[in-house]
N, C-alpha and C positions, 0 to 999 in steps of 0.2 A: 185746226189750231184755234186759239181763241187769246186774246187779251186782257191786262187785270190791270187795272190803278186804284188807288187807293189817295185819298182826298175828301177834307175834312170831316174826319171818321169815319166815312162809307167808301165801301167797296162797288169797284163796276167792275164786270166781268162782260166779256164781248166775242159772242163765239157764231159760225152759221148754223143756220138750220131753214128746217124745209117745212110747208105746208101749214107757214104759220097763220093760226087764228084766234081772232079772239071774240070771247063768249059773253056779252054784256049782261048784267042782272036783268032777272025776266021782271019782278016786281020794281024795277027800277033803274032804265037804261044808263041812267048820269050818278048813280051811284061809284064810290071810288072805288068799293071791292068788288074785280072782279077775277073772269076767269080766261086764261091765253091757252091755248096746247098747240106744240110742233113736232117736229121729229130732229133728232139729233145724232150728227154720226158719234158714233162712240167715242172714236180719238177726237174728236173735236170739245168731249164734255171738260170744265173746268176739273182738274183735280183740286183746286184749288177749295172745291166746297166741302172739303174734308176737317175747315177748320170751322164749316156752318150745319153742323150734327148739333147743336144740343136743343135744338126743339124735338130731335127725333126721340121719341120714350126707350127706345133699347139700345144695348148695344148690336154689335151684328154678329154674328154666330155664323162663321163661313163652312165652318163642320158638318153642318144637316145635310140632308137627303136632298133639300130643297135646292140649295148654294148648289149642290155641285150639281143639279140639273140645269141652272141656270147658268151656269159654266160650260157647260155640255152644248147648250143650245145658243151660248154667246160664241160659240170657237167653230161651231159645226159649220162647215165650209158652205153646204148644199142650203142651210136654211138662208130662205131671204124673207121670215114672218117674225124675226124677233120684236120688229117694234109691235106688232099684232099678238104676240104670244105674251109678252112679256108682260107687265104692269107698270112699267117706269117707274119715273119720277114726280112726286110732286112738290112741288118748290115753293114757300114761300118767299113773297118780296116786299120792297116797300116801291119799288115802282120797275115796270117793263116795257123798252119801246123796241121796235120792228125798223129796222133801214129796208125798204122794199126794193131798194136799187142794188145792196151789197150782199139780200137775205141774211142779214145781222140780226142779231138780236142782244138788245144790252141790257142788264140786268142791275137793280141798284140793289145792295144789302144796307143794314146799317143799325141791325138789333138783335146780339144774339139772343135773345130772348122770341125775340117773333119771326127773325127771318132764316133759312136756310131749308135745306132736307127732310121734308117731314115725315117722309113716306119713300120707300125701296131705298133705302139704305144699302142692305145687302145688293140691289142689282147695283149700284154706284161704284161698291168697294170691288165689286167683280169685274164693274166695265174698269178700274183704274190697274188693276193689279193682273189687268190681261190685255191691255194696249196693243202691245209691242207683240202679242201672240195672233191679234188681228189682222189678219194680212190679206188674201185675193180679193175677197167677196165684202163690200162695205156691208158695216151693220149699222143700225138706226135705231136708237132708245125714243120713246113718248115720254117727252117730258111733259107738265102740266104745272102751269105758274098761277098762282094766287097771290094776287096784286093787293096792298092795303088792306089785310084782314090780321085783328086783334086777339080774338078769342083763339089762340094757337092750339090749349088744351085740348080744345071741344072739335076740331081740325083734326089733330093725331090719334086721337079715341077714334073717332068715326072710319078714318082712312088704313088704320093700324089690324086688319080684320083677317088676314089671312091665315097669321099664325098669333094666336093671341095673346094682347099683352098682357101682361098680371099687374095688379093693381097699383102696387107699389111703382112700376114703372109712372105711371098718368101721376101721381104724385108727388112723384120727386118734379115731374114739369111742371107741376101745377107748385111747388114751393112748399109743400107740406112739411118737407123735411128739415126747413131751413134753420125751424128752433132748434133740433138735434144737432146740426151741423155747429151752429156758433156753441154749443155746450162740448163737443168731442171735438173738434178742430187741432186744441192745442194740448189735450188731455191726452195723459201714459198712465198706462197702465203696466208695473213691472218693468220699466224701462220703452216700454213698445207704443208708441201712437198708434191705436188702433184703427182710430178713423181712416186711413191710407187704406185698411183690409174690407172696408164697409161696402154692403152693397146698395146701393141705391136703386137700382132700374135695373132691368132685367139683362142677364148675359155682362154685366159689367165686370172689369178684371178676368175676364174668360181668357183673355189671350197676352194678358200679363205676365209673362214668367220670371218675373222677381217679386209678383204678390200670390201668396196659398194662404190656407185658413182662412177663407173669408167670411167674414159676418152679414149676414142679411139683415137688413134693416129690420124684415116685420119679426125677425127675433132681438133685438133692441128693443120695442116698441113693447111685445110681447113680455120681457122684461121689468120695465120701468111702469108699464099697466098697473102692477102688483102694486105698484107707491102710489098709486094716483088717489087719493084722497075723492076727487069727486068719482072714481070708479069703483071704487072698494073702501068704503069706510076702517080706518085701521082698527078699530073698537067692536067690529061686529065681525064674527065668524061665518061669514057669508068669503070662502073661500076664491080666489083669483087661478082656479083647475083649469079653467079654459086660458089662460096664458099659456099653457101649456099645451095644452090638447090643440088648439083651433089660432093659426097664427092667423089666416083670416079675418078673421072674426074679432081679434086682437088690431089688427088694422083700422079695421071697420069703427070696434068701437073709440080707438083711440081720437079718429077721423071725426067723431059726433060726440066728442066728452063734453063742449058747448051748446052742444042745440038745446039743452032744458034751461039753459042758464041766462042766454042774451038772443035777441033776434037776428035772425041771416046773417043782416049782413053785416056783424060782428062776430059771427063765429071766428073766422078763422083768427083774429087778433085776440080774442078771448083765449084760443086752444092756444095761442102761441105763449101767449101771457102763462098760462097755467105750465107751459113746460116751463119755463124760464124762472117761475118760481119752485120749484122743484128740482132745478139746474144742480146746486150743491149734494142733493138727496142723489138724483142719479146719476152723480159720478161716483158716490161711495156705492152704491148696489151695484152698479157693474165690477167696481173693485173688491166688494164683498165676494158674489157670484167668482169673481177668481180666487179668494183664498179659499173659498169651500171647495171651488174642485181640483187646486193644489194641495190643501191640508187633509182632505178629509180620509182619503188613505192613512197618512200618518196617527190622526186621531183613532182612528182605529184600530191600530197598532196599540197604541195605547191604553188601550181598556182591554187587551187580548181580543182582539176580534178579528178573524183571518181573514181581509176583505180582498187577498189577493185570492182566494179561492174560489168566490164568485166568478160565474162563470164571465158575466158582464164586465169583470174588472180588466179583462184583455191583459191579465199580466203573463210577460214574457211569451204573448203573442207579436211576435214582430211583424205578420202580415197587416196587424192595425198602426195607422198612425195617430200616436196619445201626443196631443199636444193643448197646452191650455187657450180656450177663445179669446182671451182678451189679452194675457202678457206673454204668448204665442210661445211659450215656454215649453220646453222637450216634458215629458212626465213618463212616470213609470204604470201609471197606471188611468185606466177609464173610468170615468165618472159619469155615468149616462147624467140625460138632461131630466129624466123622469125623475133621479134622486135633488138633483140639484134644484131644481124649480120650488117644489116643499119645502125644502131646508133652507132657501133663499128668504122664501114668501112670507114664513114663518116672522121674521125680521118687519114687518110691516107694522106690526102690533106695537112700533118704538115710534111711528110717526106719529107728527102734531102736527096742526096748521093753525097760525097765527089768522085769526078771526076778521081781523082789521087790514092786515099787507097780504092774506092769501100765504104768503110763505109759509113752504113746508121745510119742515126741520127734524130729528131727530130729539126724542126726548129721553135718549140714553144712550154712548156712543156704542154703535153694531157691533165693531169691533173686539172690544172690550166684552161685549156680552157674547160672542161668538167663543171669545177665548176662556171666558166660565160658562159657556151652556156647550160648546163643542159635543164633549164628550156624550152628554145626554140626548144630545140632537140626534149624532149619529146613530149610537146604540138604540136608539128608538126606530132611526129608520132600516139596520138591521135588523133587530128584531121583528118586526113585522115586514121585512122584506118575504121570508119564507113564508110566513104563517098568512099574511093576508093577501100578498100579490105575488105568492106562487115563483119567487125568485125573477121575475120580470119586471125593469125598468118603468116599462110603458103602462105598468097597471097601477106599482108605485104612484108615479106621476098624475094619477087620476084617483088615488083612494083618498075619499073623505076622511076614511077615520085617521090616516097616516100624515095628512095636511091639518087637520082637528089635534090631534095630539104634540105635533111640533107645533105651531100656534100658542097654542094654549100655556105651555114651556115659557115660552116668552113674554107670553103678556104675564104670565106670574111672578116672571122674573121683575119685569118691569114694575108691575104695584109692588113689588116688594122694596127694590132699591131706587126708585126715582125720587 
């Protein structure tokens, strides 16, 4: 069993265990971060650290191969090596002490930012959610506390190795997200606040079943790249293809749109600054991005052009589910991301940045010029659907000359009526 109070904003948590020891810094014995490990019976671990997950980078995936072997070898009567097979836990704290007379161990939390679950996640949600299945043969998890240590990022990267995290996950801990977060918070799109459907860190909403359609962040990112003034100049045809092609790398660079600009250790206030002045710009591109792959069926309709024919349009396939990303809206028809990224980008060619504040702005509203170039936009990206990319999405989404030619459209339109 174990104990939980709660007092002046920290948690103590008070449970036994066995074979407790602890591991002083080798370069520095009296140093405050250090290192404890014990053993703990299963029923004895805290469920209660289920609300000290968010230093952990993912969420947990109980579905894998992996889960249910560790399920397998938590239940099996015969094994008495799980604390040896296993990898536990490793626990941040902000302080841990040892009763040597009741073999207690008391635990203080008091940051979710630094302290909780850093590491085996999954054996945690496995030892909690199979208690009561535990029964002849006691079983014992290694847990492993780390006392007073800051750097949690650089913690969960290192220890996170088995199955690996993707990048975006280290991110969202590390707060990279946080300028997107305050811009999509309270933002609808169509009636729907998207942000609820967003993914941040890996495996997240997996096990949601009142959220589907989810959005990944590095396609948000991938996204709003296209506006990024210090990424793509809006005046130079020097295309934003890899938004598309490479979310990666779309990450990556969105991660260093500061490093030519200001030194270290101002990046990340500079990258934040740069969203945040582009905050208005990229609420209209994600609401653009949905009227184009709700209208652009219709527009095509419009000029005779039979885009439920195509084969990509999934019309009156019911085995696909059409539904728009961002106002999660039912549709009748699919609009790959290949056609929609050029026809989006194209739209770039309307931004300006104010020299003096950094704000980017529009210098003729999208919309508006969506609703007189529509037509020409799309028939352009029909016509050279067959003839240049072979009636495939994904080749679309990567022709020069079919991102050169919508472009082009627009910045004409633009000297024309600005």
């Amino acid at each position: 069993m174990y104990n939980i109070i709660q007092e002046d904003g920290k948690v103590r948590m008070t449970f036994s265990v066995k074979s407790f020891k602890r591991f002083a810094n080798p370069y520095n014995e009296k140093a405050e971060a250090a290192k404890y490990q014990c053993f703990v019976n299963a029923k004895d671990i805290p469920e209660d650290l289920e609300d000290w997950m968010d230093v952990n980078p993912r969420e947990q995936n109980l579905g894998t191969d992996v889960s249910k072997s560790i399920t397998k070898s938590l239940l099996d009567k015969g094994n008495e090596n799980f604390h040896l097979l296993n990898r536990g836990l490793l626990i941040s704290v902000e302080k841990i002490t040892f009763n040597n007379k009741t073999d207690e161990a008391e635990i203080v939390l008091s940051d979710h930012e630094k302290h909780g679950i850093i590491d085996g996640g999954h054996t945690f949600k496995i030892v909690c959610q199979n208690k009561d299945k535990i029964e002849e043969t006691e079983k014992f998890v290694s847990i492993e506390f780390i006392e007073n240590f800051d750097i949690i990022e650089n913690l969960a990267e290192a220890r996170n190795t088995s199955v690996a995290v993707d990048d975006s996950s280290m991110e969202e801990l590390r707060g990279s997200f946080d300028c997107f977060k305050n811009i999509f918070e309270t933002h609808t799109i169509g009636g729907d606040n998207y942000f609820k459907r967003i993914r941040f860190k890996q495996n997240e909403h997996r096990y949601d079943e009142n959220i589907s359609n989810i959005i990944d962040i590095k396609e948000i990112i991938a996204i709003t790249n296209m506006f990024n003034p210090y990424l793509y100049c809006p005046s130079e045809a020097v295309h934003p293809i890899q938004s598309y092609s490479g979310k990666e790398v779309s990450l990556r660079r969105f991660l260093k749109v500061a490093d030519q600009i200001v030194p270290p250790a101002e990046r990340t206030n500079k990258r934040n600054e740069i969203i945040m002045n582009m905050s208005d710009v990229i609420k209209d591109v994600l609401a653009l991005w949905d009227t184009i792959e709700r209208e652009f069926p219709e527009v095509s309709k419009d000029i005779n052009r039979k885009y439920g024919s195509k084969k990509y349009s999934n019309y009156k396939n019911d085995a696909i589910t059409k539904i728009s990303l961002f106002s999660n809206k039912n549709l009748d028809y699919t609009v790959p991301k290949g056609i929609i990224y050029p026809c989006l980008g194209a739209f770039r060619a309307l931004i300006e940045q104010d020299k003096s504040t950094g704000k980017v702005s529009w210098s003729i509203n999208p919309f508006g010029v969506w609703k007189k170039l529509g037509s020409s936009l799309v028939n352009t990206i029909l016509d050279n659907s067959k003839t240049v990319a072979g009636d495939k999405p994904e080749i679309i989404g990567k022709s020069q000359i079919i991102w050169d030619s919508l472009y082009n459209q627009v910045l004409i339109y633009k000297l024309k009526n600005k």
